[in-house]
N, C-alpha and C positions, 0 to 999 in steps of 0.2 A: 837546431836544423838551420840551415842556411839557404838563403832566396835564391831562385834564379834572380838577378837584375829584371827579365821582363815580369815577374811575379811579382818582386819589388815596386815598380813601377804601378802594376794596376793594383793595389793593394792601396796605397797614397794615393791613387783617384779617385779612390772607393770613400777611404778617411777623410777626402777633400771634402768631394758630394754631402760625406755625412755631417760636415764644421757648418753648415747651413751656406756655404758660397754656395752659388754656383748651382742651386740645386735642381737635379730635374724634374719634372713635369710627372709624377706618379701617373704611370699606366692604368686606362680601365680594361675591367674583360668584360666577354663581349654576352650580349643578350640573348638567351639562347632559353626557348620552350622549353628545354628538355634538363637545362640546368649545366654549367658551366664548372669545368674541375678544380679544386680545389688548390689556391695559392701557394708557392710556395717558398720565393723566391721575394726580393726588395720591392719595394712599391707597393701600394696603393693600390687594391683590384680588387675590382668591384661584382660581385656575382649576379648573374642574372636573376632581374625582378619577374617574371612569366610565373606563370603556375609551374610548380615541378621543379623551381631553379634552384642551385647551389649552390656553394662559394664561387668566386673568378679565379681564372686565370694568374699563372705568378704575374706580377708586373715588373719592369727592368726595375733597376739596381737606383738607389734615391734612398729616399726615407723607408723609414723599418715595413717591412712588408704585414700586410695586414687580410686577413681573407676576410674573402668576398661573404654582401649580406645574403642571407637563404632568400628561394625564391617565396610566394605565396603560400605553396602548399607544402611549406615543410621544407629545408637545405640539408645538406652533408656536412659534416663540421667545417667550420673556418680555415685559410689556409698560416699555417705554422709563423713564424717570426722569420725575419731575415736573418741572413748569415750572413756576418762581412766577407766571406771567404768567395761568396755567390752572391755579390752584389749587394746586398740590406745592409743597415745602418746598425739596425738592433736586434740582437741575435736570443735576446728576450723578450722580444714585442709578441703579443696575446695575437692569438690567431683570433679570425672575426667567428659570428656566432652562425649557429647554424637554426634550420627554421627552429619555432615555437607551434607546436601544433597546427602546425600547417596554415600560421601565420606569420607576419615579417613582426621580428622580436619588437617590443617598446626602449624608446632612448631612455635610460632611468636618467633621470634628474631634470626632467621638462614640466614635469612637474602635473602631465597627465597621466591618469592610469592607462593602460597598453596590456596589449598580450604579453605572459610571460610577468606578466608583476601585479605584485597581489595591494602593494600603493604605490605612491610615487609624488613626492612631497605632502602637503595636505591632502592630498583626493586616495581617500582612502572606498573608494565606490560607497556600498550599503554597508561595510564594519563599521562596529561602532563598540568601545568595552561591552557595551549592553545586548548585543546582537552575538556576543562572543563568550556569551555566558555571564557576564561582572555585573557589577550594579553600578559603577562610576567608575570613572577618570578618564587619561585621554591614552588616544594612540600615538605611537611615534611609528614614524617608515626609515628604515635603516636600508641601504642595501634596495631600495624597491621593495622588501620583507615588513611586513607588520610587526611588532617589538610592543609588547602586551602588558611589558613590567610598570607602567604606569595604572595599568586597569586595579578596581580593588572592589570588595565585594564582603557577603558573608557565605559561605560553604551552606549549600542547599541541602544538599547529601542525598539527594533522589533522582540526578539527571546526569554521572558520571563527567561533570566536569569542573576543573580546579577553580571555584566560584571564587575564593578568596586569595587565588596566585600566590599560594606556599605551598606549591609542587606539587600538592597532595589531596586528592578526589575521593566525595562521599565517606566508606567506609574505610577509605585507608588514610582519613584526616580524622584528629582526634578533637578536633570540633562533630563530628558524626557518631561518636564511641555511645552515647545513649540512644540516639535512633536506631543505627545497628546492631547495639545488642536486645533491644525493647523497641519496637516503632509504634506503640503506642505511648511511649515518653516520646515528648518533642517531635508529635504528629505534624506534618504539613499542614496546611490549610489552603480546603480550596476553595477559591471562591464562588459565588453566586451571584451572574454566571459566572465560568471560568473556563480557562483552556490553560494546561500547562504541557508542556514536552519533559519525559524522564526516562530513564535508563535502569532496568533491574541489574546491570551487569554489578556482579562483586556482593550483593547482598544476602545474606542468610536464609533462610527457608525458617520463618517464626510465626507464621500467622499460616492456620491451620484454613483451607477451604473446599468443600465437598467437591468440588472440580478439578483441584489439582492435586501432584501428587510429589509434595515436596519441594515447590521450584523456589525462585529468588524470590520474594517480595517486597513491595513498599505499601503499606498504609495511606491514605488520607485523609482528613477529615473535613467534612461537608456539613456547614451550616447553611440548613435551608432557611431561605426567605420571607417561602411562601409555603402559605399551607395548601396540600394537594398533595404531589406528584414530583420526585425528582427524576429527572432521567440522567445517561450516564453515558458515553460511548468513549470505548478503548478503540483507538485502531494503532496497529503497530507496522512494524515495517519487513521484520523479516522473524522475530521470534514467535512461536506459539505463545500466549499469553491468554490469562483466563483474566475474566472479572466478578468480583462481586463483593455484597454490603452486607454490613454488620451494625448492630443498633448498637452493642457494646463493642470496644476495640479488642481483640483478643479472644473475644468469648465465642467458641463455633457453633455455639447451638445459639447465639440471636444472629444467625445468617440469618437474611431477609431472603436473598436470590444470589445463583453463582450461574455462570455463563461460560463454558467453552464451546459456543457455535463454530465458529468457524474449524477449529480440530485441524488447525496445519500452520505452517509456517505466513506469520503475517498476516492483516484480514481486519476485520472489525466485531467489537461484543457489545453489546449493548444489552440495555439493563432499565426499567420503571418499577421503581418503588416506593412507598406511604413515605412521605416526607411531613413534618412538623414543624411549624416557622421555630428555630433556634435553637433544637433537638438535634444532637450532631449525628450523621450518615459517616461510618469509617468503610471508604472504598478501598478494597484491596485490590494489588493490580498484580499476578501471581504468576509463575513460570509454569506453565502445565507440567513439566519436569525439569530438573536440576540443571539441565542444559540447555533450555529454552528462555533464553535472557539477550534483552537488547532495547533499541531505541523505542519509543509509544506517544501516541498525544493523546491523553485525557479531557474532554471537554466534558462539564456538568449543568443545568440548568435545574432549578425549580418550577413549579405552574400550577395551576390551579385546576384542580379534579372539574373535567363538565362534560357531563353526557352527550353528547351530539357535536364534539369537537374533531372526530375523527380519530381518535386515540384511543387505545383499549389500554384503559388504566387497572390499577387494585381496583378492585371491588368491582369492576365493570364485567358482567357477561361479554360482553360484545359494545362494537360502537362503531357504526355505520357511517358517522359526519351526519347526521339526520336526525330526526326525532319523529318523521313517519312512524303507523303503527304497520303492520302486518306485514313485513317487508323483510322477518328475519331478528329482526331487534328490535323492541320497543323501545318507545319517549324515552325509559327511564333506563337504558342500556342492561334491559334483560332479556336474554334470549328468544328466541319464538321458535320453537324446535318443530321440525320434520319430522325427524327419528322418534323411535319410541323406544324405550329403554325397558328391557333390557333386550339386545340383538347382537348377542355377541355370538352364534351360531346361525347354521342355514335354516335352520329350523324355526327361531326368531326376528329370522332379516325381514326390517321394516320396508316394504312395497314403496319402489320409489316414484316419485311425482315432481313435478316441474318445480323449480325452485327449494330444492332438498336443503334443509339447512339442518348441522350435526353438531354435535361436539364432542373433544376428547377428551372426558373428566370423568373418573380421578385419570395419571399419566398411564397406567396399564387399561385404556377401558379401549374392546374394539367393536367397533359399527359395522356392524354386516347389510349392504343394500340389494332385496333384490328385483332386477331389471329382467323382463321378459321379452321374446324373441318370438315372431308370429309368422315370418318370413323364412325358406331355405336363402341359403347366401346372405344371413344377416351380419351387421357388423355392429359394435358396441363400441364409442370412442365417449370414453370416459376424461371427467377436467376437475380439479378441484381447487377453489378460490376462496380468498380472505374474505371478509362482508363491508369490505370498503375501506378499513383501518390501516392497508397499507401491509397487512401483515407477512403476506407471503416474501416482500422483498425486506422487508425491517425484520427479519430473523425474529418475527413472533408467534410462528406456526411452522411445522416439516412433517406432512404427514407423507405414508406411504399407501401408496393405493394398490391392490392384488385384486384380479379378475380371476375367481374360480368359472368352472364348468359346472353343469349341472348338478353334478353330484356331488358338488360343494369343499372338495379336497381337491380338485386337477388343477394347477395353475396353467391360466392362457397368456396372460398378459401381467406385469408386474412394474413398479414405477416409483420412485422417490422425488426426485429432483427436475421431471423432464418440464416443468409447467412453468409458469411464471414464478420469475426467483427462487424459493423453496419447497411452491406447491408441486401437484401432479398430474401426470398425463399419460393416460395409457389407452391404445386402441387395438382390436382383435378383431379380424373379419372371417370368411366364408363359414358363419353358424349354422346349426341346425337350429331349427323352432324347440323353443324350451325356454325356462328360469333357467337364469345367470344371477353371480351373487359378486357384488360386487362389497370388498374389505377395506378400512379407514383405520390407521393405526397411528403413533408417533414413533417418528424414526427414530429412534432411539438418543436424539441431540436433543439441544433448545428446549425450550420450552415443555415444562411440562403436561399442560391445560390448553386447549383454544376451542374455537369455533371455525365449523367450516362450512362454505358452498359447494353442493357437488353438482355436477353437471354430467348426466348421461345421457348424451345421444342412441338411440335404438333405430336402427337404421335396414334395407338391403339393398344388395345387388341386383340391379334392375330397374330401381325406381327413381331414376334419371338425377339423382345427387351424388355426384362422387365424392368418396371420403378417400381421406390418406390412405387406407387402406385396398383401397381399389385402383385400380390403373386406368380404367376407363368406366363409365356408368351412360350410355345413351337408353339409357329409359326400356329397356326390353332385355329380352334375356335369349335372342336368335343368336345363332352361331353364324359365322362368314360374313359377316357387315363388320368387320373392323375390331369391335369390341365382343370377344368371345361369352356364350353364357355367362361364365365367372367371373365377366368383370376382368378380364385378361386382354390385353393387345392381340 
């Protein structure tokens, strides 16, 4: 193809500019809130810094055209490379960047860390091989990128990640081939105390647990300390995941305790059982099913069995934090019962009285209380509470409370969960005068055994205390003042 001469001409003006004579002044563009168009032409141009900005403006014809930086909250891509044909020098020049999460990128090789880079010479932030899963050596930053092939380690094979950087994680590294196919060969060990982080993903379903039904597992093994009490808390993050201990590894009938409270994705299990200084606990950490696998932190501790510490251990009826006598639990953390057994009909429901203290033992036993009504427009607002130990929120009690009617089959009122943490709450109003029998079960989760507080208020409409279940209570029972006989607006 052949030039016009006037083509010719600005073509070698263009080639001049680019020989470095001569050259011009790279153009900025201009500051704009809203964010400035995108480069696209020679020069130097610069994109507005304002919240919301994007690359610049082309700039005239000079050095290789380069788009503008993003503004604060994120830019549009950079603008393209010059064209000699339209002014630019270099018709391969990188266009400039666009935001970083709705930050202005970092300059990699300043040798601070910045948005958009995970190092940037030695500042590598909080990584460290050890923080990355390895057990030594160092990092190097390529690129502003982390480069990990100096890290080295040994393959843990319990927390899905390449601990020995030979590409190849837990069960699908043949350093793990004996835990994976036996994970009572080449059991963990976890410390006392301890906390570790681990991953059921990828593991076989080998260790048999009355809570779950087939899922991944991993083993570990727990040399207690101290003699008492070990406790134990799984919490996870997004899989269902059960817990529980085994006096022998393998063996399902020395389960000690299994745990799926929580019964959904994510949550926490927790677990106290007879520990023996240097008698090993093998805790399994179990998929409730096949497809319930993912990340967990396991922390363990041992401690010493003591009455009046506030902990309902083995062996312990009850444990108040106290060593008062008649209070519900004695000195020596054995119960003080209300109830009288056997009340598991209307027929045998034990008369309730202020400070009702119950228990559900064995896990099928049910307390029937019953509560008497002397008032027309009576209300019942029943509550039931741990005896200090913390139980209702540490997922060491779930009962459920059912308000029958008089005739001891009608349900009025019914309640699992409404009370503090796992206990329960249930209230019924406008009664007639009568026995009311009020039922104590376990929800069918948790815990199979506990002790409880129960709390029945007896109450009516009329005698100037409103309860939830009333809308208004001014102490009488006239119609047209406001609060209707019934305790109605």
């Amino acid at each position: 193809m052949r030039l016009h001469p006037i083509a010719t001409v600005s073509v070698l003006l263009a080639l001049a500019a680019c020989s470095g004579e001569d050259e011009r002044a790279p153009a900025s563009g201009n500051v704009f809130g809203s964010g400035a168009t995108a480069g696209a032409g020679g020069g130097t141009s610069t994109g507005g810094t304002s919240a919301g900005g994007t690359a610049g403006d082309a700039g005239s014809s000079g050095a290789s055209a380069t788009g503008g930086v993003a503004g604060e909250d994120g830019g549009a891509t950079g603008g393209t490379g010059g064209d000699p044909m339209e002014g630019g020098c270099d018709a391969d020049a990188a266009g400039g960047k666009g935001g970083i999460d709705g930050a202005l990128p970092g300059e990699c090789g300043n040798g601070k860390l910045e948005p958009g880079e995970r190092c940037d010479g030695n500042d590598f932030g909080s990584d460290t091989c050890v923080t990355l899963g390895f057990e030594s050596g160092d990092l190097a930053c390529v690129d502003c990128d982390i480069d990990a092939t100096g890290c080295s380690g040994t393959e843990t094979c319990f927390d899905a990640v390449d601990n020995d950087n030979d590409s190849e994680a837990d069960c699908s590294d043949s350093d793990c081939a004996d835990y994976c196919t036996n994970p009572c060969v080449g059991t963990p060990v976890l410390d006392d105390p301890g906390t570790l982080e681990g991953n059921n993903s990828g593991h076989p379903s080998s260790i048999a647990s009355s809570c779950s039904n087939d899922g991944a597992d991993l083993v570990f093994a727990f040399i207690p300390v101290i003699d008492g009490v070990a406790d134990f808390t799984l919490t996870s993050t997004a899989a269902n995941l059960t817990l529980s201990a085994q006096t022998t590894c393998g063996t399902p009938s020395s389960e000690v305790a299994c745990n799926d409270f929580a019964s959904g994705p994510g949550g926490t299990e927790q677990l106290t059982v007879a520990a023996q200084q240097g008698q090993a606990i093998y805790v399994v950490v179990d998929g409730a099913d096949p497809l319930e696998v993912g990340e967990f932190e396991l922390v363990a501790l041992s401690r010493p069995l003591i009455c009046g510490d506030g902990n309902r251990d083995p062996g312990e009826a009850c444990d108040d934090g106290g060593t008062s006598p008649n209070d519900g639990c004695s000195p020596t953390c054995v119960l003080e019962p209300t109830e009288s057994e056997p009340n598991g009909t209307p027929a045998q429901a034990t008369a309730y009285s202020d400070g009702f203290v119950g228990s559900i033992d064995p896990m099928s036993d049910v307390d029937l209380v019953r509560v008497t009504a002397t008032h027309p427009l009576s209300n019942i607002v029943v509550d039931t509470f741990d005896l200090g130990d913390g139980a209702c929120t540490e997922q060491l009690m779930d009962p459920v409370v059912t308000v029958y009617g008089p005739n001891g089959t009608t349900v009025l009122a019914e309640d699992d969960d409404g009370g503090a943490g796992y206990c329960s709450h249930a209230a019924v109003g406008s009664l007639s005068p009568g026995d009311y029998f009020i039922e104590l079960k376990r929800a069918g989760v948790g815990p199979a055994t506990f002790p409880y507080f129960l709390s029945a208020v007896v109450d009516w409409c009329g005698n100037g205390m409103k309860t939830e279940v009333e809308q208004c209570d001014d102490g009488n029972n006239t119609p047209g003042d406001g609060c209707q006989e019934d305790c109605t607006f």
